[in-house]
C-alpha positions as CSV (number, residue, x, y, z in Angstrom):
1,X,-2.0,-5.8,15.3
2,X,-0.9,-2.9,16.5
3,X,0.7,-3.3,19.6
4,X,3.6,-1.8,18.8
5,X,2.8,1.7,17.5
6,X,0.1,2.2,20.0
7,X,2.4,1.2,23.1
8,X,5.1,4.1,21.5
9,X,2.2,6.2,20.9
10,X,1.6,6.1,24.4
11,X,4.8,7.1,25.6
12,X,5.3,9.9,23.5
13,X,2.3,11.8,24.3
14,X,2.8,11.2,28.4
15,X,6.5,13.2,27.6
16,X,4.2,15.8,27.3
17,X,3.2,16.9,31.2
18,X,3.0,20.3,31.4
19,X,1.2,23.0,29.0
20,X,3.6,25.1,27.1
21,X,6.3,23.3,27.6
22,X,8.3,23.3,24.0
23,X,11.3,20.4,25.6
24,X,8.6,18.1,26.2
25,X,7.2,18.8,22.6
26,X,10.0,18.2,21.4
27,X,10.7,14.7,23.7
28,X,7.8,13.8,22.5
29,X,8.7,14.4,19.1
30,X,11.3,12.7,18.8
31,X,9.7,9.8,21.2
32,X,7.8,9.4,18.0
33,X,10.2,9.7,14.9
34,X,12.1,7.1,17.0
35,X,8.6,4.7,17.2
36,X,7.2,5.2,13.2
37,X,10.8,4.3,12.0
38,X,11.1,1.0,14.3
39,X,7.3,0.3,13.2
40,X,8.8,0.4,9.0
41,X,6.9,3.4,8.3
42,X,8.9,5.0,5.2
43,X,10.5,7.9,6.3
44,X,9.2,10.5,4.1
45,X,5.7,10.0,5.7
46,X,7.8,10.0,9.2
47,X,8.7,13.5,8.0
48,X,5.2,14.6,6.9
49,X,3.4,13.8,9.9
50,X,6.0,15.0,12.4
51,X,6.2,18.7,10.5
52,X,2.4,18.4,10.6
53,X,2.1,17.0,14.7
54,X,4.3,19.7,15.3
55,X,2.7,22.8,13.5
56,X,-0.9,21.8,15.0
57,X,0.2,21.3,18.5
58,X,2.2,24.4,18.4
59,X,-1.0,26.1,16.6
60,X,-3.7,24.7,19.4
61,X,-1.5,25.0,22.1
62,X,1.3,22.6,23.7
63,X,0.0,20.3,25.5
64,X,-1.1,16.5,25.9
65,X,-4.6,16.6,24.2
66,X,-3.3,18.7,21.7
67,X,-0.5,16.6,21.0
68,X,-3.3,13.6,20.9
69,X,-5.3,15.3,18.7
70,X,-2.7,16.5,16.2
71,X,-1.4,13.1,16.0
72,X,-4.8,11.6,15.6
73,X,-5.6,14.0,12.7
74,X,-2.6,13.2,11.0
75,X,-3.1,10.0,10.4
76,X,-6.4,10.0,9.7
77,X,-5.2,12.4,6.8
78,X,-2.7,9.8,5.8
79,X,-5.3,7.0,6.1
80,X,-8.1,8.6,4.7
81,X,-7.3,8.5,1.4
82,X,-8.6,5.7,0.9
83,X,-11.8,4.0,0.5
84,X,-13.5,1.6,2.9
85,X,-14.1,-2.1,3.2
86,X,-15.2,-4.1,0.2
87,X,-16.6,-1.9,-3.3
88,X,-19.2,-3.9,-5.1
89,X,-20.0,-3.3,-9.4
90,X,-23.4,-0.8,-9.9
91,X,-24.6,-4.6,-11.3
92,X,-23.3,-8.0,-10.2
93,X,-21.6,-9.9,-10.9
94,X,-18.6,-7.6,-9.1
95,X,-15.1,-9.5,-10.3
96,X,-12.1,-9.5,-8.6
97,X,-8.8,-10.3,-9.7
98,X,-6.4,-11.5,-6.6
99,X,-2.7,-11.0,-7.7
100,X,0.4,-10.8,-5.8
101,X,3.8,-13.0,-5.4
102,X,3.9,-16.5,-4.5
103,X,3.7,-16.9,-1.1
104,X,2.2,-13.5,-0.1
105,X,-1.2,-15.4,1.3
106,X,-3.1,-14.4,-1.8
107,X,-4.8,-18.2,-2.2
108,X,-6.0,-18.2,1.8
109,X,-7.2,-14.2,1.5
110,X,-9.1,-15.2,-1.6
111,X,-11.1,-17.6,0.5
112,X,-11.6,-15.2,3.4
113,X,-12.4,-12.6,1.4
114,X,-15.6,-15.2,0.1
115,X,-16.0,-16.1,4.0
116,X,-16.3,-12.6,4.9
117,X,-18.7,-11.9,2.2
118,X,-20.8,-14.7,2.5
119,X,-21.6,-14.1,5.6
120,X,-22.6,-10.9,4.9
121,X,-25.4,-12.7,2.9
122,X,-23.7,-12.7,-0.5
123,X,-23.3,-15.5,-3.6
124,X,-19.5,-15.7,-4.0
125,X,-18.0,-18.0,-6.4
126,X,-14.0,-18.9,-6.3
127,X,-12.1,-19.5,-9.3
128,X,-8.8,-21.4,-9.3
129,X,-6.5,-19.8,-12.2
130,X,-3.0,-21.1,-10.4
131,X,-2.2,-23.6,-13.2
132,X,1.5,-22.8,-12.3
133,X,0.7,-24.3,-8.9
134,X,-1.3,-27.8,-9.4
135,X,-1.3,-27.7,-4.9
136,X,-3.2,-24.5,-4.9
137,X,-6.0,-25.1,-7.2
138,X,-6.6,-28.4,-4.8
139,X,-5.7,-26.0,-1.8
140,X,-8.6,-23.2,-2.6
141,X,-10.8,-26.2,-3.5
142,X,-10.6,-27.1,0.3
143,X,-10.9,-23.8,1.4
144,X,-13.9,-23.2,-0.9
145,X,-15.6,-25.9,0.7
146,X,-14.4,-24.8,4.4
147,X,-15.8,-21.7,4.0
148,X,-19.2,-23.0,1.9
149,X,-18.9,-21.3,-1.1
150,X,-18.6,-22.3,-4.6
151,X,-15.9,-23.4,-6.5
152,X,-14.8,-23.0,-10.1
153,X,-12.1,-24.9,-12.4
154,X,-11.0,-26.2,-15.6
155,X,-9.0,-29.0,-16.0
156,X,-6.2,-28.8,-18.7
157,X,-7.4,-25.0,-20.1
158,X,-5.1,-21.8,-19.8
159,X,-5.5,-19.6,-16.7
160,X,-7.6,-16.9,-18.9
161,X,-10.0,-19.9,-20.7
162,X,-10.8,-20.7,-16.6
163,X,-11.1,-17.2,-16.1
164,X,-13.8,-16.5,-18.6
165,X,-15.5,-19.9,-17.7
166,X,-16.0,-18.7,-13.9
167,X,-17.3,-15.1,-15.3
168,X,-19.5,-16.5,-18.0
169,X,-20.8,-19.2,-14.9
170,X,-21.1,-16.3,-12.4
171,X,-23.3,-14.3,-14.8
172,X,-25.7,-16.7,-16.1
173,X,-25.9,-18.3,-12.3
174,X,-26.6,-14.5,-10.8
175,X,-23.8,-14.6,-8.5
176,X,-23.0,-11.7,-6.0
177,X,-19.0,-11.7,-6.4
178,X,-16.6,-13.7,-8.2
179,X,-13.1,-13.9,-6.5
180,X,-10.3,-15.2,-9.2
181,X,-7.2,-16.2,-7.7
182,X,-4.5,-16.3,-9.9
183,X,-0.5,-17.4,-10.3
184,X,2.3,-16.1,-8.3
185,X,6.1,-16.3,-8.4
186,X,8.8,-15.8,-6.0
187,X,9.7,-12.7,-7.9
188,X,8.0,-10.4,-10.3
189,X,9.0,-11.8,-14.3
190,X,8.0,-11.2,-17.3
191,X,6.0,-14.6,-17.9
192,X,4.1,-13.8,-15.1
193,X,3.0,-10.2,-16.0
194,X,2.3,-10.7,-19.2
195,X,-0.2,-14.1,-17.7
196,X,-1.9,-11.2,-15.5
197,X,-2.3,-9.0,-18.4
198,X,-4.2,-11.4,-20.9
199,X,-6.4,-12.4,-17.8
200,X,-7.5,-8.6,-16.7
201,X,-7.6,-8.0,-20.1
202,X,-10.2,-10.3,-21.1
203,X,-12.1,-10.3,-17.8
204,X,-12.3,-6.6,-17.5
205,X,-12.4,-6.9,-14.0
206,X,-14.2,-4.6,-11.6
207,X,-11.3,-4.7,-9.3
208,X,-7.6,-5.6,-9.3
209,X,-6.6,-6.4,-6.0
210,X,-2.8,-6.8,-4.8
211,X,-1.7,-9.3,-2.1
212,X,0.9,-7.7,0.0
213,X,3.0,-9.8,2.8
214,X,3.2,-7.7,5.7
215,X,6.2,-9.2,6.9
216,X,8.2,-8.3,4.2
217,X,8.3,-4.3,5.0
218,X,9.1,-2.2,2.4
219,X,10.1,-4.8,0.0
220,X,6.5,-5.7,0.1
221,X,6.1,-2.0,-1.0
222,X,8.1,-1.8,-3.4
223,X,6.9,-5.2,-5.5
224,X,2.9,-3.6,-4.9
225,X,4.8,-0.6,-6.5
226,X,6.1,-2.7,-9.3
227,X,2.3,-4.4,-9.8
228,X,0.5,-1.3,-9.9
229,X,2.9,0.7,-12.4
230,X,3.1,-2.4,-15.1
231,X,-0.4,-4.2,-14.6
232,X,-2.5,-1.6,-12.8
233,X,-3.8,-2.8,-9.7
234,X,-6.8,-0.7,-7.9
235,X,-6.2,-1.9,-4.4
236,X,-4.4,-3.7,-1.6
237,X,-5.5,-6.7,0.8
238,X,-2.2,-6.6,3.8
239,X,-1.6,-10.2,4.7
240,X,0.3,-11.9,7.5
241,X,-0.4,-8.7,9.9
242,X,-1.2,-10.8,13.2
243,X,2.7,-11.1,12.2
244,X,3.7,-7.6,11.7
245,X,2.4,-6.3,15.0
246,X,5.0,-3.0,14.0
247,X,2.2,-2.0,12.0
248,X,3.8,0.6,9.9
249,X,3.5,-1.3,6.7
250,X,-0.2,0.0,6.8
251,X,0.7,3.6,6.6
252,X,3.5,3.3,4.0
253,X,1.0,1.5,1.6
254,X,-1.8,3.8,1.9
255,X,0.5,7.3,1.7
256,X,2.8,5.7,-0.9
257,X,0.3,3.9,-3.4
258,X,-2.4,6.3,-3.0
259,X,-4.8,3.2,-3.9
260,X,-7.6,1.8,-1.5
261,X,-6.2,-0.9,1.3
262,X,-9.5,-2.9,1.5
263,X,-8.5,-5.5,4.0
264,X,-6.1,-6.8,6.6
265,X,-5.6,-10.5,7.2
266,X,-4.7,-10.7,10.8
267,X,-4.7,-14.5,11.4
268,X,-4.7,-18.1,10.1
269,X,-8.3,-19.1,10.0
270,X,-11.3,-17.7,7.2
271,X,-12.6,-15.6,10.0
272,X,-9.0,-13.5,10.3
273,X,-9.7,-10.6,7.7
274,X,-10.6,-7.3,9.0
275,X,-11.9,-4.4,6.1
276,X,-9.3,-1.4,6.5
277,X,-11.3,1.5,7.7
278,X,-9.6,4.4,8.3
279,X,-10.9,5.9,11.7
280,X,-11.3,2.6,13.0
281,X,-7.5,1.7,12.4
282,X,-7.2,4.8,13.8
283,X,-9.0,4.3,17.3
284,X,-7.3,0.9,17.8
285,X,-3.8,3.0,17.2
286,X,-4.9,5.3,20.0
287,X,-6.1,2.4,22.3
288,X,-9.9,3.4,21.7
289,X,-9.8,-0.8,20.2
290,X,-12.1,-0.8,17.5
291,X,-16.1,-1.9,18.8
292,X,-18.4,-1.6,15.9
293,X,-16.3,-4.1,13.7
294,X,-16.7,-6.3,16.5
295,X,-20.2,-5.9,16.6
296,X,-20.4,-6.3,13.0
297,X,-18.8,-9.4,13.3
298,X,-20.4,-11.0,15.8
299,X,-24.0,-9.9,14.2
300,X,-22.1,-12.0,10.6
301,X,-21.7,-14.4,12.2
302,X,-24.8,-15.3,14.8
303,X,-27.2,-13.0,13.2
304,X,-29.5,-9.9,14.9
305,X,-31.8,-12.3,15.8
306,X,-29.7,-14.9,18.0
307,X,-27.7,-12.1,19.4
308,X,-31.3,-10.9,20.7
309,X,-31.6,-14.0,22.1
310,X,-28.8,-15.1,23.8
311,X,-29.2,-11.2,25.5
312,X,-32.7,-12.5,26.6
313,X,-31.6,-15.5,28.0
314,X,-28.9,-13.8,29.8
315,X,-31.2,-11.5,31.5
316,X,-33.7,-14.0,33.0
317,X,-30.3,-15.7,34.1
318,X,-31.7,-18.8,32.0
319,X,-28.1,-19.3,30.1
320,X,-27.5,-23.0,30.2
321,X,-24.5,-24.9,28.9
322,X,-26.1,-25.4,25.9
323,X,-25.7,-21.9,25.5
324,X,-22.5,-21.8,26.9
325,X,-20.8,-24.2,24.2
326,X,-22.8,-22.6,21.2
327,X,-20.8,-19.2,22.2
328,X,-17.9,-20.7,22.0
329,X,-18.1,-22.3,18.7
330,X,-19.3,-18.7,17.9
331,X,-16.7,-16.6,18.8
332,X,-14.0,-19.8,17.0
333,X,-15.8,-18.3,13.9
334,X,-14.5,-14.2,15.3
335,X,-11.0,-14.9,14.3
336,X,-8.2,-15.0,16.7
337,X,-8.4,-14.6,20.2
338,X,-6.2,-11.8,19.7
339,X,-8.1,-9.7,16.6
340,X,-11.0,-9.9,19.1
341,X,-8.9,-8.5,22.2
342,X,-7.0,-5.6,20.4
343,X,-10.9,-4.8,19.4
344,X,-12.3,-4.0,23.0
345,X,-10.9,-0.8,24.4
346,X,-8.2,-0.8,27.0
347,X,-7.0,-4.6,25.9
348,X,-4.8,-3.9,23.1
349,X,-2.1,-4.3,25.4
350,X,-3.2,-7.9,26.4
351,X,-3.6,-9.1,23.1
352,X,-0.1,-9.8,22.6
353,X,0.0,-11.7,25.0
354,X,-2.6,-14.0,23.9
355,X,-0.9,-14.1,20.2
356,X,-1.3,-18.4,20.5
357,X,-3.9,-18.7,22.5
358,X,-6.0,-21.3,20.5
359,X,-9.9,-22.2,21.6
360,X,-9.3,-25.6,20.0
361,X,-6.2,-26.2,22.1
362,X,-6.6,-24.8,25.4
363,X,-6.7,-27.3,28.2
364,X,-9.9,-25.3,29.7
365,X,-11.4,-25.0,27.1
366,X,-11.3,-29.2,26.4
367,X,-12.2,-29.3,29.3
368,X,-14.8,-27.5,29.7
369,X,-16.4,-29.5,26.2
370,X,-15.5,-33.1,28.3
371,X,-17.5,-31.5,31.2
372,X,-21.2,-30.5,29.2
373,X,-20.2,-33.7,27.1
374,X,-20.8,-35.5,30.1
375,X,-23.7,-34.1,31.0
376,X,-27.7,-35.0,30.8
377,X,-29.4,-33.2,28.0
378,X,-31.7,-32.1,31.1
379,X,-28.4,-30.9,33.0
380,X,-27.3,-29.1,29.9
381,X,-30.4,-27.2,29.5
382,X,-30.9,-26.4,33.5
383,X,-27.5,-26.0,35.5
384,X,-29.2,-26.1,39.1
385,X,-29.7,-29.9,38.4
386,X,-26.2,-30.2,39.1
387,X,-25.7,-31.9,43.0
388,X,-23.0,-33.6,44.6
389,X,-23.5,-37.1,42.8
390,X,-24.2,-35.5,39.3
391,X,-21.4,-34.0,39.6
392,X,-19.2,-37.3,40.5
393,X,-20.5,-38.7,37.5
394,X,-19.6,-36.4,35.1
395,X,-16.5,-36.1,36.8
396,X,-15.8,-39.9,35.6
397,X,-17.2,-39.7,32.5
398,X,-15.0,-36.5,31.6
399,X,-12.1,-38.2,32.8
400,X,-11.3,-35.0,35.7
401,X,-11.6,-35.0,39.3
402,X,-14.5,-34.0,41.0
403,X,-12.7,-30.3,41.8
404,X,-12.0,-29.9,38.4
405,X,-15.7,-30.0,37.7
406,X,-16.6,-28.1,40.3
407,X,-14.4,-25.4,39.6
408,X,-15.5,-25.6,35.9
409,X,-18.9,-25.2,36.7
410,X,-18.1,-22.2,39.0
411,X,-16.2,-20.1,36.1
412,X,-19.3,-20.6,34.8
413,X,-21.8,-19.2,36.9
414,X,-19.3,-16.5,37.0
415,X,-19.1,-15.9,33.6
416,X,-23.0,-15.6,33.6
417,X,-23.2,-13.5,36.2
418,X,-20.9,-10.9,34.9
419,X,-23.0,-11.5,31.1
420,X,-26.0,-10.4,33.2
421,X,-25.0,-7.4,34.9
422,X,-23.3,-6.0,31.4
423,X,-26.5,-6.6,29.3
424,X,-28.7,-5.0,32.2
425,X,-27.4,-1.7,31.3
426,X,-29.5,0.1,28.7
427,X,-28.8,-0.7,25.4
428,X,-27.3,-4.3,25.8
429,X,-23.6,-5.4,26.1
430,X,-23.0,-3.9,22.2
431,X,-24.2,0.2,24.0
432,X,-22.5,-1.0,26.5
433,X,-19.0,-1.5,24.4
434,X,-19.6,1.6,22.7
435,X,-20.2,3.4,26.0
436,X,-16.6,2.0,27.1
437,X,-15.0,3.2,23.6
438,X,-16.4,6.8,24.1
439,X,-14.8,7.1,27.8
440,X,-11.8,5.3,26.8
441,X,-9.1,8.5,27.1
442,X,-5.2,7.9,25.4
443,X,-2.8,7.1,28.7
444,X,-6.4,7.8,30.8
């Protein structure tokens, strides 16, 4: 997401190579006005943190940690304005209202909002207010049931009568959250605020959350602007920012808006939403990548307990292609290839480059599915089973030659090789992450 910034990041601190050395500061200074304006940051915050880079390094002494550390301070101060990740109600239900301009992803974040929640163990219900929009009440019905949660309408009543019907459902049924998409237009109108306004008016929500298109810069800003002056909105959800790999939109909402950015959307499936937390933001920006949302993630989406398991299995080098295949359909649920890459430090800079990588698509991949497909429940469960003939005849049935298989099978006992020597340190391939993030040093 933020390949980008972090890339010109880089290069302005390494202008700074000697201590004391005020030309380089000021290289480096101008490395970075150059980088925050190309990234869409609004220039008055350009302006702030420069003054403020410059005054700490100056005041600590010139030179490249200082320079890191003034720069890293600075935008945490920018940043940390806000609050973090998802805010629920003192009591449940906790009601939010999703509002934002047509075709700003507010329909898709609504669902991944519920997919991110309910795998955090919660009762979501979605309500479809979109009666502008007959496509999208059918659209978050789909989604509602991609992402298992449940779904709320009324056919033929106004957008507030379906409002009130989810809240009145959601409090009688004891649900955790209730996410209420509403209508959008191309452009901000009266007819459409004044919709807005009779529906947070007689759902009282507990939040008021703003869809915001990444990709449309500061225009995107300025209509959030235009939201939170006439209708009030209490926070921001950034969509479309797989797309914005820039990244300055980030900054310019949070110093400009002063309200909480709660989430990111950084991809096309339910699994592509990331909750906006400061210092984390932050060490992915310095190319620290970002390891305890990956771990939270993963432990959403397999659970402590299978995570314990898999580790287990890994140690006694008992990982089978049973095991292998569930992984995979695990880390589909993760997101993006590329969310989970800019994550681990040190591979921010190949995420990029794996922007379209798909699991579903990839030849290996379908491969690799053809290959345990093909296999013996027995072979699945005990790879040492697999001799010369086996291997001829899952080479047939997969429809690949008989290298193909053999290579396969070889990435694989690899791959498990590699899993066993990371969770034989200490604390398990999670410590061992974190112990990675704590070396990880800006252009180290």
């Amino acid at each position: 997401m933020f390949e980008t910034l972090s890339n010109s990041f880089r290069g302005a601190i390494n202008k700074i190579r000697f201590q004391d050395d005020e030309k380089a500061l000021k290289k480096a200074l101008d490395e970075l006005k150059k980088a925050l304006l190309k990234a869409d940051v609004h220039f008055k915050i350009t302006k702030e943190l420069l003054k403020k880079v410059e005054f700490d390094t100056k005041q600590n002494g010139i030179g490249k940690a200082n320079f890191l550390q003034a720069l890293q301070d600075s935008l945490q101060e920018i940043l940390g304005k806000n609050h973090q990740g998802f805010v629920f109600a003192p009591k449940p239900p906790t009601i939010v209202l999703m509002v934002g301009l047509q075709g700003s992803g507010k329909t898709t974040s609504s669902a991944k909002i519920a997919y991110y929640l309910k795998a955090r163990g919660k009762r979501v219900l979605l309500a479809a207010c979109d009666m502008q929009r007959l496509a999208a009440v059918e659209q978050l019905r789909q989604l509602a049931a991609a992402a298992e949660v449940d779904f709320f309408t009324l056919d033929g009543e106004t957008p507030l009568a379906v409002a009130l019907g989810a809240q009145k459902k959601a409090q009688s049924e004891l649900y955790d959250v209730l996410l209420v998409d509403t209508a959008g237009r191309l452009a901000i109108d009266e007819p459409l605020m004044q919709e807005l306004k009779s529906i947070k008016e007689g759902l009282q929500p507990t939040e008021t959350m703003y869809v915001a298109d990444s990709l449309t810069g500061q225009d995107g800003i300025r209509s959030a602007k235009t939201f939170y002056d006439t209708l009030g909105i209490s926070s921001v959800l950034l969509s479309k920012f797989d797309g914005d790999s820039k990244g300055g939109v980030a900054l310019s909402v949070a110093y400009e808006l002063g309200i909480p950015l709660r989430f990111v959307g950084n991809g096309e499936k339910l699994a592509d939403l990331e909750p906006f937390i400061p210092e984390r933001i932050i060490g992915r920006l310095m190319g620290a990548g970002d390891i305890q949302t990956l771990v939270e993630k993963s432990t959403a989406v397999m659970g402590a307990e299978e995570i314990k398991k898999v580790t287990k299995k890994i140690k006694k080098g008992s990982f089978n292609f049973n095991d292998f295949v569930a992984q995979l359909d695990n880390v589909k649920k993760l997101g993006s290839v590329q969310s989970i890459m800019s994550m681990i430090p040190g591979m921010n800079n190949f995420a990029g480059a794996l922007k379209d990588f798909d699991l579903d698509n990839s030849q290996d991949i379908k491969h690799i599915r053809a290959i345990v497909h093909s296999m013996t429940p027995k072979e699945r469960e005990d790879p040492t089973l697999l001799n010369g003939s086996r291997r001829k005849r899952i080479a047939d049935g997969a429809g690949l030659s008989v290298a193909e298989v053999n290579r396969s099978i070889k990435q694989f006992e690899n791959a498990a090789k590699m899993a066993k020597k990371f969770t034989n340190n200490k604390g398990g391939l999670a410590d061992m992450m974190g112990l990675l993030q704590s070396k990880q040093r800006f252009g180290g």
